[in-house]
C-alpha positions in Angstrom: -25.4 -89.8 33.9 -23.9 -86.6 34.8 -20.9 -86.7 36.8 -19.7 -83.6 39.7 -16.1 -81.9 40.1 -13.7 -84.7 41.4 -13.2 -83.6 45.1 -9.5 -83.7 44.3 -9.8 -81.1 42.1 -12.1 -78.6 43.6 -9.2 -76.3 44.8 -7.4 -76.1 41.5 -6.3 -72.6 41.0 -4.5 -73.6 37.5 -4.8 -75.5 34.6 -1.0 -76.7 35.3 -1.9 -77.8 38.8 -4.8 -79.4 37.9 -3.0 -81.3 35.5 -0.5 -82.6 38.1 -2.8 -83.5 40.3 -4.1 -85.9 37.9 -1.8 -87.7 36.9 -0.8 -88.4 40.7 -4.1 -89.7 40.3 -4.2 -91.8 36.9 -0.5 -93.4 38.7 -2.3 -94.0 41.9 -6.4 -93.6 42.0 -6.5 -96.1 44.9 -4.5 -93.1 46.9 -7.7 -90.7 46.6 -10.4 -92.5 47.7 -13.9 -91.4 47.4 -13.1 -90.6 43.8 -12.0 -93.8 42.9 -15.8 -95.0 42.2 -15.4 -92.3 39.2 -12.2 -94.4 37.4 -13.3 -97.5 38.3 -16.8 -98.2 37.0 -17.2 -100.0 33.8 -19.9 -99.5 31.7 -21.8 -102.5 32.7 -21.5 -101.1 36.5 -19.2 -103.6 37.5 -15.1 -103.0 39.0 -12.8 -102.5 36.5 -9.5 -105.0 37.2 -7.5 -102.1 35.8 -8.1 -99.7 38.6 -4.0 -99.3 39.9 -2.7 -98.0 36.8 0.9 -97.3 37.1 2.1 -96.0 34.2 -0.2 -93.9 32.4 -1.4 -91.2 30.0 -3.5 -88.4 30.8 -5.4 -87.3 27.5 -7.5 -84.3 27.7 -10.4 -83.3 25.6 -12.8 -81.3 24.6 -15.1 -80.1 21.5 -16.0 -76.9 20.1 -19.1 -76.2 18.0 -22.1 -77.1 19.7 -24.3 -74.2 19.7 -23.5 -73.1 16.2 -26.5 -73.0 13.8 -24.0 -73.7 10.6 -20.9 -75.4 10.4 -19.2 -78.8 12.2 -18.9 -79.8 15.4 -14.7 -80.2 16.1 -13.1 -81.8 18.9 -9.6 -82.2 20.0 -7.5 -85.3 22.6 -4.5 -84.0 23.8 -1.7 -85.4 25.8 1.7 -83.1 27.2 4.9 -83.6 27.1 5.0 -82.6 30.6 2.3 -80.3 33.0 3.9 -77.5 32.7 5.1 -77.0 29.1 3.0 -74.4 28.5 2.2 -72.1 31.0 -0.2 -69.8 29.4 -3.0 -72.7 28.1 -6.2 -71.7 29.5 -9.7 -72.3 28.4 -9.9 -70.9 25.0 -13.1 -68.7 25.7 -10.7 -67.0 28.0 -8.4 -66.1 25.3 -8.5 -63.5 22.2 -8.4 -65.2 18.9 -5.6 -63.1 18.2 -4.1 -64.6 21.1 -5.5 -68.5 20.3 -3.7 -68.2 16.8 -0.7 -66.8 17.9 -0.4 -69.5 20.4 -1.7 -72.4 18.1 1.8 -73.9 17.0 3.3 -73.9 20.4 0.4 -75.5 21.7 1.0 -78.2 18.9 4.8 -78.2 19.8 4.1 -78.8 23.3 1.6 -82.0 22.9 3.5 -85.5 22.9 0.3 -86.3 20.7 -2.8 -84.7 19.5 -5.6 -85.1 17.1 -8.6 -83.0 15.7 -11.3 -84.2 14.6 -15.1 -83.5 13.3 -18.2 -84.3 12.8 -20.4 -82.8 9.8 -23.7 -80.7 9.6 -25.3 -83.7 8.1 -24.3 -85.5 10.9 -25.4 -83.1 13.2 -28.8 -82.7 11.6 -28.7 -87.1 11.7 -27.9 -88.3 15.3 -28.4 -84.7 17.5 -25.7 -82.5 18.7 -24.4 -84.6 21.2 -23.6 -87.6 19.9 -22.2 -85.8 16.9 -19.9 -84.4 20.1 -19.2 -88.1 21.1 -18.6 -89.1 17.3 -15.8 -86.1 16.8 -14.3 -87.4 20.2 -14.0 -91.0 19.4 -12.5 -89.7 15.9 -10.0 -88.2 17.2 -8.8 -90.6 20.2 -8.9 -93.7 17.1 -6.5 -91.5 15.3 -3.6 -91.3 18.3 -4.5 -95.1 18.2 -7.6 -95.9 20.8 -8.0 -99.7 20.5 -11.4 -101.0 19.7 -12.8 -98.1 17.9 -13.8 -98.2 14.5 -15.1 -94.7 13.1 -15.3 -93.7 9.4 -13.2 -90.8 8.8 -15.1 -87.6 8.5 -15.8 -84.7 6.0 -12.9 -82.5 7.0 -10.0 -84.3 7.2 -8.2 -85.3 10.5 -4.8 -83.4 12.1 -2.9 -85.2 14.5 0.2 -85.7 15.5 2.0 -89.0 17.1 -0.3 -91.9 18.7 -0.5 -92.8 22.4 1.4 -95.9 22.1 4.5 -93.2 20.9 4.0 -91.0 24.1 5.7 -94.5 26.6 7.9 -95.9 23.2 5.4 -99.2 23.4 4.3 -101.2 20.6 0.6 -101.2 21.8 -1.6 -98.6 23.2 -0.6 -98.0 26.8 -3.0 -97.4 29.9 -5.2 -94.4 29.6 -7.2 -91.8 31.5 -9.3 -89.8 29.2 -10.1 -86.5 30.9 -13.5 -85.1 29.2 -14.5 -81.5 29.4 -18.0 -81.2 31.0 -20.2 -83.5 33.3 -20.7 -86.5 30.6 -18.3 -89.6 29.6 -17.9 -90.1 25.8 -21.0 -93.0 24.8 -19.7 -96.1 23.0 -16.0 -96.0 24.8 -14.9 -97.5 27.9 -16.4 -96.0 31.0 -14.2 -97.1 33.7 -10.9 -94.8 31.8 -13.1 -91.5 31.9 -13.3 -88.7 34.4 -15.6 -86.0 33.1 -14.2 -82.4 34.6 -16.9 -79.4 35.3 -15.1 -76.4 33.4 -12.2 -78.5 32.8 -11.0 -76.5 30.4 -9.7 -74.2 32.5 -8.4 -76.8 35.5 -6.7 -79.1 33.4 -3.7 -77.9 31.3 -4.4 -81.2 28.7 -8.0 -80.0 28.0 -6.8 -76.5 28.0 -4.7 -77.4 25.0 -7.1 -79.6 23.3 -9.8 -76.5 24.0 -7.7 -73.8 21.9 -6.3 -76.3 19.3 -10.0 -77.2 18.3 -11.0 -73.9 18.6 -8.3 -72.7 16.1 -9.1 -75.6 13.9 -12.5 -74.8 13.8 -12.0 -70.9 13.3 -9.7 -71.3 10.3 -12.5 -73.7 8.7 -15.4 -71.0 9.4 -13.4 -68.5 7.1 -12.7 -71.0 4.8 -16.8 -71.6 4.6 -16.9 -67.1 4.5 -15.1 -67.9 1.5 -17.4 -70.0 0.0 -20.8 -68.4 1.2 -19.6 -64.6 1.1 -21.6 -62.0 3.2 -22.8 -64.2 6.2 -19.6 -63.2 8.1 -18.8 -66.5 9.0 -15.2 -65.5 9.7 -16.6 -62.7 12.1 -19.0 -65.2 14.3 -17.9 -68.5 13.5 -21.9 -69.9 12.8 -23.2 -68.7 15.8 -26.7 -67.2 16.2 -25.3 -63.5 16.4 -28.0 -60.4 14.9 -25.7 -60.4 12.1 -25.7 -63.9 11.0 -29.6 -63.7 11.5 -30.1 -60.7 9.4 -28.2 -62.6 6.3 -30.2 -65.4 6.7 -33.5 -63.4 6.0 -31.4 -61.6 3.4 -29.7 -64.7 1.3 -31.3 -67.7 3.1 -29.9 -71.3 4.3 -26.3 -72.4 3.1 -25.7 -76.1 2.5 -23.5 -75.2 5.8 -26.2 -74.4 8.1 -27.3 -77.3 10.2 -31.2 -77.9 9.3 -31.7 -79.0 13.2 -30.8 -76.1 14.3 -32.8 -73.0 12.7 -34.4 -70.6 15.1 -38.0 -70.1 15.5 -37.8 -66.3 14.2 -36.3 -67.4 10.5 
């Protein structure tokens, strides 16, 4: 099921505002609503008893790496120490990568918590695209300490920093509202804690920072694979279809990093 813009949110002008905004909302979703249909249905359709949270974390994220034909698939949960800590976190297409690098370690000093995490080509090529997405999201929420997950770890190995149950000082994972990049709640997870935000990259300062520290992530591992597989210019396009990745793919062929699921029609 795809899921619209929360109404509450459709006159965000800021990532930082739209951050603020919800977490009014994760402390009081009975306060707005009409939107309160999009926290509180469980995955079997019925009410969630949890509805009036309280207390709780916001946790943004997002992937990077979908439309790639070679290398994985990385995604990123974030939570902030506060909305505003970082006042320049956009979405990371909007930014340089000079710009995403140099701001990489403040974004990381900024988060209360945060994990990346991946899934591989050969995953990719096994389950589709998507739920490779889902499969690097649940990764990374299990490692700040998700409850009821039970992932293998993946090929490249996880960063992360802190757990959710850190962020409120409480021996067991607090409540949580997982704000997803895009129109679709992560499969195999609770529904009734996700709210799916259209271009929530750039509304939400928590996605925002889970956008550019995956991006980073991902970067740094594409010139890694440059390394390995000299002369596709990995570090230059980062596995995406460009002319130039094309052209040295007719002239060297496949690399054990190119996703076999994905080769285009022309090669």
């Amino acid at each position: 099921m795809k899921f619209k813009l929360p109404a509450f949110l459709e006159n965000i002008e800021s990532p930082v505002e739209g951050e603020v905004a919800l977490r009014k909302f994760a402390a009081n979703p009975l306060a707005f609503g009409g939107d309160l249909d999009l926290f509180s249905a469980g995955a079997n359709g019925a009410r969630s008893e949890n509805a009036s949270y309280g207390s709780a974390i916001v946790v943004g994220i997002d992937e990077v790496g979908r439309g790639p034909l070679a290398g994985p698939v990385v995604a990123c949960a974030a939570v902030l120490k506060s909305p505003d800590a970082l006042l320049t976190l956009n979405d990371s297409k909007k930014l340089s990568r000079p710009k995403r690098e140099a701001m990489f370690d403040a974004v990381k000093d900024v988060c209360a918590c945060y994990a990346i995490a991946s899934a591989s080509v050969e995953e990719i090529d096994e389950i589709n695209i998507l739920e490779a997405d889902f499969l690097a999201m649940r990764r990374a929420l299990q490692a700040l300490g998700f409850p009821g997950l039970n992932e293998t770890a993946p090929e490249i190995p996880i960063e992360a920093k802190g757990s959710f149950a850190d962020v409120l000082g409480m021996p067991s994972c607090p409540k949580i509202l997982i704000a997803v990049d895009g129109n679709l709640k992560i499969d195999k997870m609770p529904q009734d804690i996700q709210m799916p935000i259209v271009k929530g990259d750039g509304r939400i300062a928590s996605i925002s920072a889970a956008s550019i520290l995956a991006k980073v992530f991902r970067d740094r591992y594409m010139d890694k694979l440059e390394e390995l597989y000299p002369g596709y210019g990995f570090d230059k396009h980062a596995g995406y279809g460009t002319k130039a990745h094309l052209d040295a793919i007719r002239r060297q062929g496949f690399t054990p990093a190119h996703r076999k699921t994905f080769h285009p029609k022309s090669l």
